[in-house]
N, C-alpha and C positions, 0 to 999 in steps of 0.2 A: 664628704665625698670628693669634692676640689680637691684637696689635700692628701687623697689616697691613688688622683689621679694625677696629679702631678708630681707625689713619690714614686707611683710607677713607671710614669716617662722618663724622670729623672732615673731610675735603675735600667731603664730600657736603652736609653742612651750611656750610661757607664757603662754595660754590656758591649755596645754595639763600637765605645771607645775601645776596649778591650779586645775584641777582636781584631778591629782592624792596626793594631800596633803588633801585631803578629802576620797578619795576612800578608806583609812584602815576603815574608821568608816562605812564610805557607806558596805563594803564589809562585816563587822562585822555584821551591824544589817541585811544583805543581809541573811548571813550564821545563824544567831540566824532562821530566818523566815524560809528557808529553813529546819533546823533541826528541827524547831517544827512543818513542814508539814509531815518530815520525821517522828515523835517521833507518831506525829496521826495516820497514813498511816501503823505503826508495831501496834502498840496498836488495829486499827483496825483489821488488818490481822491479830494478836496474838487472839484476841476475836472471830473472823471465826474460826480459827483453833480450839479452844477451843471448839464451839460450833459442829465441825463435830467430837469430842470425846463426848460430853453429850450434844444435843441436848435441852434436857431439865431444863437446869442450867438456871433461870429465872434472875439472877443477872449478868453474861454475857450478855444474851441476850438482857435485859433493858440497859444496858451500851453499847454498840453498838447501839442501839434504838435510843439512848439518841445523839451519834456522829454522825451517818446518819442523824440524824433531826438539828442537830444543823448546818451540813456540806450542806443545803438545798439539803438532797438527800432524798425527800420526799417518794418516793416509797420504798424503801429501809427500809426507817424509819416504813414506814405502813406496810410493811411484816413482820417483826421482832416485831410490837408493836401489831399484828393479831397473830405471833405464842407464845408470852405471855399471850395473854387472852384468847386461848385455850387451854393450860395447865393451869391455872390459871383463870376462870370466873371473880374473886372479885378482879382482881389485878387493885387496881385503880390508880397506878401512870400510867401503859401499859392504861387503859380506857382512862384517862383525856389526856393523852398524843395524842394519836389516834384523839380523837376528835378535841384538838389542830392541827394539821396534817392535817386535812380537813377543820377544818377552814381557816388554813393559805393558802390553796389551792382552796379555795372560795368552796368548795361541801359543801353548810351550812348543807343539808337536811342528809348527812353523820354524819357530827360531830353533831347535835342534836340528831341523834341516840346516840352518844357515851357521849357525857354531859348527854343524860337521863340519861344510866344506869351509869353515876358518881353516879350522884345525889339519886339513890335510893339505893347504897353504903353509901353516905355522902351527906344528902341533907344541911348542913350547911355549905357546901363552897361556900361562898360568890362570889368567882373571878369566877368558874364554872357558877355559877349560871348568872354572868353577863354576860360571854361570851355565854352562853346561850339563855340569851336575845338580844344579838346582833346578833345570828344568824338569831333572827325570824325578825329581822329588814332590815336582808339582803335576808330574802325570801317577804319581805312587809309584812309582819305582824306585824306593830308598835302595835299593844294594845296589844299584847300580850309581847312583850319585854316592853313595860311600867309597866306590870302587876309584870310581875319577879324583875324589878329595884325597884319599890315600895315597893315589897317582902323586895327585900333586904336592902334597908333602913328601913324599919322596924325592922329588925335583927340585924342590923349595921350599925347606923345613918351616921358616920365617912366614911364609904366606898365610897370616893371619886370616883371611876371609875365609880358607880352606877349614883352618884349625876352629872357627867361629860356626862354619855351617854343620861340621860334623858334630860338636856339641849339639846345637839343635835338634840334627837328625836320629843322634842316640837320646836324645831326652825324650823324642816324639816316640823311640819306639821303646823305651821304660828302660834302656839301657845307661839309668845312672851312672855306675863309677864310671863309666869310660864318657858320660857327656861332663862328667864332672873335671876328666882328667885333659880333654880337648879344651875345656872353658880355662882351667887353667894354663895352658901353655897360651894359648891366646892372650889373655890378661899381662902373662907373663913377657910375650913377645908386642904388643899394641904400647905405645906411650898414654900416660893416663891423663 
């Protein structure tokens, strides 16, 4: 019994050497993670502060916008990306952004409001325009996101995400050859 207790502690302390001839590196990239939740977390609270002295500093506020949506702290993000496009009507990186925001949050029929008013800002962006049409595909309205994808390959053959969603949307509606023939040019235009 001596013998099976003192192989034990003996294995318990090889273990516990084991460990700790790893723990400086474990502890290092522990303490890097830590410090750049710490470095976010001032940056953020430095950009509050910032904004309870000029409320209306739209570059602040789009940078903090930009950290709450990125930190999925979606509501946050949607308060601050609503009081830039009140001071600011045309501000389209706060529009596009908003919309994105509700997209990622499935409320399509929200972000379709805010892709319009991209769009009649900048009706040439392509990626808008596609997330666009993925909205109306997430309310059932496939002819109409077929409508904007075709738009947009029309505009720009190349735009892969276009040629990628129309495959999908002809495969969801049994329309083989032609999701076969969308998946092909996609493959064909994407690097692999």
């Amino acid at each position: 019994m001596f013998l099976r207790i003192l192989c034990f502690c003996n294995i318990a302390l090889f273990c516990t050497l084991l460990i700790s001839c790893n723990s400086g590196e474990s502890d290092k990239n522990n303490k890097q993670f830590v410090d750049s939740i710490a470095i976010e977390t001032d940056t953020v609270q430095m950009l509050e502060n910032a904004l309870i002295q000029d409320s209306l500093n739209i570059d602040n506020r789009l940078d903090l916008a930009l950290r709450y949506y990125s930190k999925y702290e979606f509501e946050k993000a949607i308060f601050h990306f609503s009081k830039i496009i009140n001071i600011d009507s045309k501000n389209l990186d706060a529009i596009i952004n908003l919309g994105n925001v509700y997209y990622d949050t499935q409320r399509f029929d929200k972000a379709l409001e805010y892709y319009q008013q991209a769009l009649v800002l900048d009706d040439n962006n392509i990626n808008v325009r596609c997330d666009y049409a993925t909205c109306y595909l997430n309310i059932n309205k496939p002819e109409i996101a077929i409508e904007i994808l075709n738009e947009n390959i029309k505009r720009n053959f190349n735009h892969a995400q276009s040629h990628y969603n129309l495959a999908i949307i002809y495969k969801q509606l049994g329309k083989i050859k032609e999701s076969d023939n969308e998946m092909k040019i996609f493959n064909s235009i994407t690097p692999n």
